[in-house]
C-alpha positions, -999 to 999 in steps of 0.1 A, spaced: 104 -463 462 90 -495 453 114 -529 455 117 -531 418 128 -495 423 154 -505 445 163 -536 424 168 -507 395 188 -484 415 213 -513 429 220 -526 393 223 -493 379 250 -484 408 269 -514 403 274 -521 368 289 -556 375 255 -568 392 229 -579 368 190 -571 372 188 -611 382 214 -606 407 199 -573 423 165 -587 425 181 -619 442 203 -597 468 171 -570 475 152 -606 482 175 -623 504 181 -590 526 142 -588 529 136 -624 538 159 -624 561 152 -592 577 116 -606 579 130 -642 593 146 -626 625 118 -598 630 92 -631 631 118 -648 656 113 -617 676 151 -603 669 161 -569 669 180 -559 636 200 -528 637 214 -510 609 241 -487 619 233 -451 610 204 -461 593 176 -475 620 164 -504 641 138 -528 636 121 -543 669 90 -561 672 64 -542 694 34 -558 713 0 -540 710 -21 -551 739 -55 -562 735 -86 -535 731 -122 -527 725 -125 -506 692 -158 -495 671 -171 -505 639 -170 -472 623 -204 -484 599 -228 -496 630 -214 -476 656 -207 -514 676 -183 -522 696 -153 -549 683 -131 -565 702 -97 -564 687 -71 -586 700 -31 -583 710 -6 -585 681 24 -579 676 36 -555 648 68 -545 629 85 -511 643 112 -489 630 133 -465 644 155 -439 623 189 -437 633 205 -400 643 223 -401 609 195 -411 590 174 -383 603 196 -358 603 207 -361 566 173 -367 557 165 -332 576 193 -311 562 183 -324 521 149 -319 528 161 -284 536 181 -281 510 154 -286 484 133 -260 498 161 -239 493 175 -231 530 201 -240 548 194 -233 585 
């Protein structure tokens, strides 16, 4: 699902919201989702996930063409964690569709 995907869906389930307004409200939850991650917050989404900011230590990698080595240095990157709910419904659809129900 792309954003304009989710921009569809969210008009589509709320009749009252316009395309404009979707696309504003999908924007606003992003940017500010991606406001607090760069501030280093944690956002949590009850039975849905958690966002958290994770710290990748410095390391030596290779340049897969020439064989050299690179150093590659510490960042920190975007992580996110499914909730119990979340994976559990996610599981028991996915079963569905293949047609069991374990």
């Amino acid at each position: 699902m792309t954003r304009s995907d989710l921009v569809e869906a969210l008009a589509d389930r709320f009749g009252q919201l316009a395309q404009r307004d979707a696309e504003f409200a999908v924007k606003a939850i992003l940017e500010a989702m991606s406001d607090a991650l760069v501030r280093g917050q944690r956002i949590e989404i009850r039975g849905f996930g958690s966002f958290t900011v994770n710290q990748r230590p410095p390391r030596m990698g290779r340049n897969p063409r020439s064989g050299e080595s690179v150093a590659i240095p510490a960042k920190r990157v975007p992580h996110f964690k499914p909730g119990k709910a979340l994976r559990e419904e996610v599981d028991k659809r996915t079963r569905e569709m293949a047609g069991r129900t374990d």
